[in-house]
N, C-alpha and C positions, 0 to 999 in steps of 0.2 A: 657418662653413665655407662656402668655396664651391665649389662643384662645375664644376672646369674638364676631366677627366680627363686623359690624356696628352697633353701638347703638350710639341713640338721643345725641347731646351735645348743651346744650344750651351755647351759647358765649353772648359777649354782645348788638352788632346791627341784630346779625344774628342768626343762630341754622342750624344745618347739623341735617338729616335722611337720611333715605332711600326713594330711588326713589318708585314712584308708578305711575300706567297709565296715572294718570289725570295731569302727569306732560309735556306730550307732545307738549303743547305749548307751555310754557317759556325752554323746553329745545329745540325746532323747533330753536326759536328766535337768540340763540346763536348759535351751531350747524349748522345753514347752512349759515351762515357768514361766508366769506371767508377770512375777515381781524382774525376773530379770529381761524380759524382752521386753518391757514396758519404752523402753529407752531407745529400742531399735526401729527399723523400719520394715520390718516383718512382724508378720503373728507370731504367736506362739506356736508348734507345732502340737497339731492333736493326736499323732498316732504317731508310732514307731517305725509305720512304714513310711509316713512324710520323711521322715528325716532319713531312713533309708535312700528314698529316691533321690534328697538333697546331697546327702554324700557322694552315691553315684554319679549327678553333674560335679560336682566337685572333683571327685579324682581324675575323672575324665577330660576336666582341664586346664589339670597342669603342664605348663610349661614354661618357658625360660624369662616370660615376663608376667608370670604369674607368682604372687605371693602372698601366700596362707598357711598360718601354721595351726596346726593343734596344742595345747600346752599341756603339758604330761609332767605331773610328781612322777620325780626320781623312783622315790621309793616304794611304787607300786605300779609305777605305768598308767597311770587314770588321767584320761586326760578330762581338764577340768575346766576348762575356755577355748576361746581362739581370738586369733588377733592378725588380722591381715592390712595388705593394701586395699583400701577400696576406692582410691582413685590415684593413677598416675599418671605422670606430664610428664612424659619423658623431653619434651623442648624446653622446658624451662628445668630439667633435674631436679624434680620435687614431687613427694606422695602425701597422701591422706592416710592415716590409718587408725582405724576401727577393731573394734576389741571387745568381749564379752565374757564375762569367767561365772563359773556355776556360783549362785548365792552362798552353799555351805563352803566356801572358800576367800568369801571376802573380808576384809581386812588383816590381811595376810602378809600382805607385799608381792605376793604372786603377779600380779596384774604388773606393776612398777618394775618387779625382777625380767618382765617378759618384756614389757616395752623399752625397757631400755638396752636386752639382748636385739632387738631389731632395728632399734634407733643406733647404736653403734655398728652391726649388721649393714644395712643402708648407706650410714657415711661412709665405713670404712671399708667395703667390700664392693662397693655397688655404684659409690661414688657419686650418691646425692647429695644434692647442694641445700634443700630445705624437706625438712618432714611437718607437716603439719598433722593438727588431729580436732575434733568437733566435740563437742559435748550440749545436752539438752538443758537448759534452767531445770532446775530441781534435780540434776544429776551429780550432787556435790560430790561422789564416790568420784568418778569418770574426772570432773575436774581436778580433782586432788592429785590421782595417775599422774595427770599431767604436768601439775606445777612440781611435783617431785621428781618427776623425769627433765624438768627443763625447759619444758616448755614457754614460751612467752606469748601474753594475750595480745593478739592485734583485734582492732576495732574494724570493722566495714562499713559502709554507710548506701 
């Protein structure tokens, strides 16, 4: 595994970076929508400044085994989800990743377009051996991502 953390991927409707301040608005937009964090394990945020101060720990820390991107249409720079690692194992070269895109953008391919710039990102740059990714019963959008990315169901017990 190498450790390069979030770097620029240009895809082809969209492009992942890194979050910066002036992204507080279009991340507000989605973020305190409660159709779409219904699924996460945060609240929804209630003010402008919440997600203000969330961005702030966010940029603050970035670094070379940190990975979180913003997702941003090409055509107007609005970023309009995000999709990060939220758990990695670097002893076994294998992450978790977690994802959320603004509702007025779902069923799109956006979300599939970005996971799978990550998912090849990952193997091919980063040199993990398995990506894995979670989804809630009754999240049949999240599970879809997945099986169209490649994904395959394992059981736990």
């Amino acid at each position: 595994m190498v450790d390069l953390g979030t770097k620029a991927l240009i895809l082809n409707r969209i492009y992942l970076r890194k979050f910066n301040l002036q992204d507080a608005t279009n991340l507000f937009e989605y973020v305190s929508n409660e159709n779409v964090t219904r699924y996460l394990t945060r609240n929804p945020h209630k003010s402008i400044e919440e997600t203000k101060a969330y961005l702030s720990n966010v940029v603050t820390k970035y670094d070379l085994y940190t990975y979180r991107w913003a997702i941003c249409l090409k055509e107007n720079n609005k970023v309009i989800g995000t999709i990060d690692v939220v758990r990695l194992n670097k002893e076994n070269e294998e992450a978790e990743i977690g994802y959320v895109l603004n509702e007025k953008y779902h069923n799109r391919g956006y979300m599939s377009e970005a996971f799978n710039g990550v998912i090849n990102y990952l193997f091919n740059e980063v040199n993990l051996k398995k990506i894995k990714a979670c989804y809630q019963l009754g999240n049949v959008a999240s599970k879809r991502v997945m099986k169209k990315c490649g994904l395959k169901k394992e059981l736990y017990h």
